[in-house]
N, C-alpha and C positions, 0 to 999 in steps of 0.2 A: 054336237058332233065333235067327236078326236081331233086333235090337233095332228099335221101330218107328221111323217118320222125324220123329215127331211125337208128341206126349205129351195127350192129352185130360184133362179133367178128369174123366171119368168120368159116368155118368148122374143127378148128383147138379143138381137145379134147384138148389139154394143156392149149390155151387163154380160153377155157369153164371155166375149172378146176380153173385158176389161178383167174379169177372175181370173178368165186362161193366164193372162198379160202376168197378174200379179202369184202366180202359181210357177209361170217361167220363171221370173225375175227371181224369185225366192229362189227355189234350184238353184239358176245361174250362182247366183250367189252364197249359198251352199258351197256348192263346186267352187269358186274362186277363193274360198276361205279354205274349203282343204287344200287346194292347190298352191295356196298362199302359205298354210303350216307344214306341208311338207317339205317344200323348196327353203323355209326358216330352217328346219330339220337337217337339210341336204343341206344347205348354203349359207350358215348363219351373217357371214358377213354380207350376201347380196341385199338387206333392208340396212344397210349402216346407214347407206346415202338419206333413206326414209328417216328412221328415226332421230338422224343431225339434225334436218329439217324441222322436227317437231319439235325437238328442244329448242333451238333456237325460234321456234314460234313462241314457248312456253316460256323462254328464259326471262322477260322484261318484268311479265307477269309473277316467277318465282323470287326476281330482286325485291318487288316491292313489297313481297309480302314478308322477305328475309327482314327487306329494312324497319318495315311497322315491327315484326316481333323483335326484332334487338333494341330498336329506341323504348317498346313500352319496357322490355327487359332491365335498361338503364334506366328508364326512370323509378321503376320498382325497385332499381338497387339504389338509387338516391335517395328515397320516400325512408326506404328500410336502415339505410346507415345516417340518415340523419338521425333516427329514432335509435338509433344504437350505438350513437356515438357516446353519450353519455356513460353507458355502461363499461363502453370500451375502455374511453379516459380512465375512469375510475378503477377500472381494472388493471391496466396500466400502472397508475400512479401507486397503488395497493404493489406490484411487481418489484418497482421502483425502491423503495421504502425497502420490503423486505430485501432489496439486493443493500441496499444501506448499512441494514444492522447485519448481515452477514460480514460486509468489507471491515464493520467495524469491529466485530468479533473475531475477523481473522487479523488484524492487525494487535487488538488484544492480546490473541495468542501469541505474534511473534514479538511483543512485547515482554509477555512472560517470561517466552524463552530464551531470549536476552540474557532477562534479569536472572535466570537459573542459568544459564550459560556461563554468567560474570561472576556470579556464587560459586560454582566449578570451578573459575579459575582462580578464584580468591583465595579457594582451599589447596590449588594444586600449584602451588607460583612455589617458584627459586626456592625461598625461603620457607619453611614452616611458621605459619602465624602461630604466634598464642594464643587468639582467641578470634573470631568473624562474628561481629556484631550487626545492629540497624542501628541506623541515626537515629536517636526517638525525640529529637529536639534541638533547638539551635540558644542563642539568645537574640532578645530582641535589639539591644544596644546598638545604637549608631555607630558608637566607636570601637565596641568589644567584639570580638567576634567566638563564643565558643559551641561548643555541640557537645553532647552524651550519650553515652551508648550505655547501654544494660549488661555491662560486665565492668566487674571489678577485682578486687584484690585476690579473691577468693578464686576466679580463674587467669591466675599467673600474672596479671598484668601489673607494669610499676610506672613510675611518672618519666617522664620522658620517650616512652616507646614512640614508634613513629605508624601513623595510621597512615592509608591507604586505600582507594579503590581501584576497582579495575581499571579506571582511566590515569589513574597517578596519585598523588601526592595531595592529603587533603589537611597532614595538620600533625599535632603529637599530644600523647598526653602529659594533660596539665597536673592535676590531681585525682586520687584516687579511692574510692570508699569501698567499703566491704564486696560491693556489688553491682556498683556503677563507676563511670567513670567520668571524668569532662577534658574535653579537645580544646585546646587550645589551636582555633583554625589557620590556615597561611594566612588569610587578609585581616586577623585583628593587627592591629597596631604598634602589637609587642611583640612580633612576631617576624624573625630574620632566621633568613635559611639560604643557605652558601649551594649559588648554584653556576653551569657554567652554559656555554652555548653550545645543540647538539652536535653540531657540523666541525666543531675547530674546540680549544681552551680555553675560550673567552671568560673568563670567570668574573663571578656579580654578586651581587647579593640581592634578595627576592623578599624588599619588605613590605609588609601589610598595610593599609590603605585605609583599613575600617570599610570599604564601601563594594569590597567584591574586588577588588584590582587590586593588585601588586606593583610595587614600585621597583623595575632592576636598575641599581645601583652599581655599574661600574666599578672595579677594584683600580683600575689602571685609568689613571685620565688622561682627556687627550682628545686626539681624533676620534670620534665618536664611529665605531665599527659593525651596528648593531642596524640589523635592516626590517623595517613590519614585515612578520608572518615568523621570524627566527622564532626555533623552540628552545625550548630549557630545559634542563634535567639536571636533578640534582649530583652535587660534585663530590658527595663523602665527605670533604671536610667538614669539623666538628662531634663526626663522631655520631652523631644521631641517625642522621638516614643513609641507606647502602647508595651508593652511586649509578648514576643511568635509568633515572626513573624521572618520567614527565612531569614537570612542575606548571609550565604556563607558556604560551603563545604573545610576542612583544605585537602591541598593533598601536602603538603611539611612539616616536622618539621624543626626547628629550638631553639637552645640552650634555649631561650625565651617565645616559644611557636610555631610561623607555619606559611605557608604561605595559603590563602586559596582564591576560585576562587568563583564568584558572582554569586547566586542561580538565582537571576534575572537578567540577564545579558542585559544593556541597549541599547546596536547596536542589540539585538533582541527583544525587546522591542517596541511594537504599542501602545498599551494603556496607559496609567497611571491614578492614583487614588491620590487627594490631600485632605489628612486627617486634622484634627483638630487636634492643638498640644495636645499631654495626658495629661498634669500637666502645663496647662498654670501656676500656682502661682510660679511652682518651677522656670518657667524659666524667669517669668520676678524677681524671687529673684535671679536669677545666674544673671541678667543684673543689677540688682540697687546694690550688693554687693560691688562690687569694687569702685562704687561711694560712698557710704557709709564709707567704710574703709577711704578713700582720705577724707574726712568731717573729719572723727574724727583725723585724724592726724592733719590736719590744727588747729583743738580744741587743741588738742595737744600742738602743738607748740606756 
């Protein structure tokens, strides 16, 4: 037999009542949710009070699941940057380095340009030089002190001109060959050059030491007038170097007058400048003088 099309509850008043019951309740509740979305609709702020209530039931609940996901969070960035720290470092130090040879490449450069700055001025100073050379050697000598440059006779230069760098006063030449020359420096031994104090006249003489220092030798003795850090410059007399040009810084006294270290100092010394003697007449009368004297004595006798 067919199954029927429709299933009853039977003649039982309680299963009537109990479907009625649950067939109201639905409606009602139907109806309390439209009633409930419209009055949202109409009144949105009338559920505020409602939904504070919910949050604050929900809120303990949302801290704690806030707090589990940040702490695994940090320790997944712990786990992850100790594993990366290595790469870091090393990437770092790799930074490092190249910031290294950059600083020392720009210091390079303002090194160069210095040195072509100082060349500029070598060629454009007071004077026209005869010739701007390079130091291309010194001597080894304890007690001698000379340098050579790669210009000689052949471009203009003669023995006694007076060299030069851009810090001052490094010497004169000694002798002279087709093509080179040799300096006779301030601190060899042989070597005296008439200089004065820059502030006042103090005038000195600036002799060679052998060892990188000058000796100034007071002309006037006496109270000793001469204070460390006083500069020098040389005085024109004699005839070789023009006057007012930096000779040597005094940083030791002595009974006499001082010991004093070379403004230009020629183991740092690239360039040089070879000047025209100041007072050529005075200095070929310092050379014929003595032959002169030697004549009249022989009249003499």
């Amino acid at each position: 037999m067919a199954p029927p099309s429709s299933r009853r509850t039977g003649f039982s008043k309680k299963a009537q009542y109990s479907v009625f019951t649950g067939y109201l309740l639905a409606g009602l509740g139907a109806l309390l949710g439209l009633g409930m979305l419209a009055l949202s609709l109409w009144q949105p702020a009338a559920f505020a009070p409602l939904r504070g209530g919910a949050q604050d039931a929900v809120a303990p609940v949302g801290e704690g699941t806030a707090a589990v996901r940040s702490g695994s969070h940090s320790l997944w960035d712990s786990i992850s940057g100790y594993f990366n720290a290595g790469s870091q470092n090393a990437a770092l130090r790799e930074e490092v380095e190249l910031a290294r040879i950059r600083l020392a490449e720009a210091e390079a450069v303002a090194q160069e340009n210095e040195r072509l700055k100082s060349l500029v001025a070598l060629s454009e100073s007071e004077i026209e030089p005869v010739a701007v050379a390079r130091l291309v050697g010194s001597s080894a000598s304890s007690s001698r002190r000379f340098a050579y440059i790669a210009r000689g006779r052949s471009d203009g230069i003669e023995v006694g001109m007076p060299v030069r760098s851009p810090r001052g006063v490094v010497g004169r030449v000694l002798e002279v060959a087709r093509s080179s020359s040799r300096i006779l420096l301030l601190t060899d031994t042989e070597s005296v050059l008439p200089v004065r104090r820059s502030s006042d006249e103090t005038v000195a003489f600036a002799e060679g030491r052998g060892d990188g220092l000058l000796r100034i030798r007071l002309i006037n003795l006496g109270l000793n007038p001469l204070e460390v850090g006083d500069v020098f410059v040389t005085s024109g007399a004699g005839g070789y170097y023009r006057p007012g040009v930096a000779v040597a810084v005094l940083s030791e006294l002595t009974p006499d007058g001082g010991i004093a270290r070379l403004i230009a100092d020629p183991s740092a010394t690239d360039f040089v400048s070879v000047e025209p003697i100041y007072v050529p007449e005075a200095v070929d009368a310092a050379r014929v003088r003595p032959e002169t004297t030697l004549e009249e004595a022989e009249s003499d006798d």
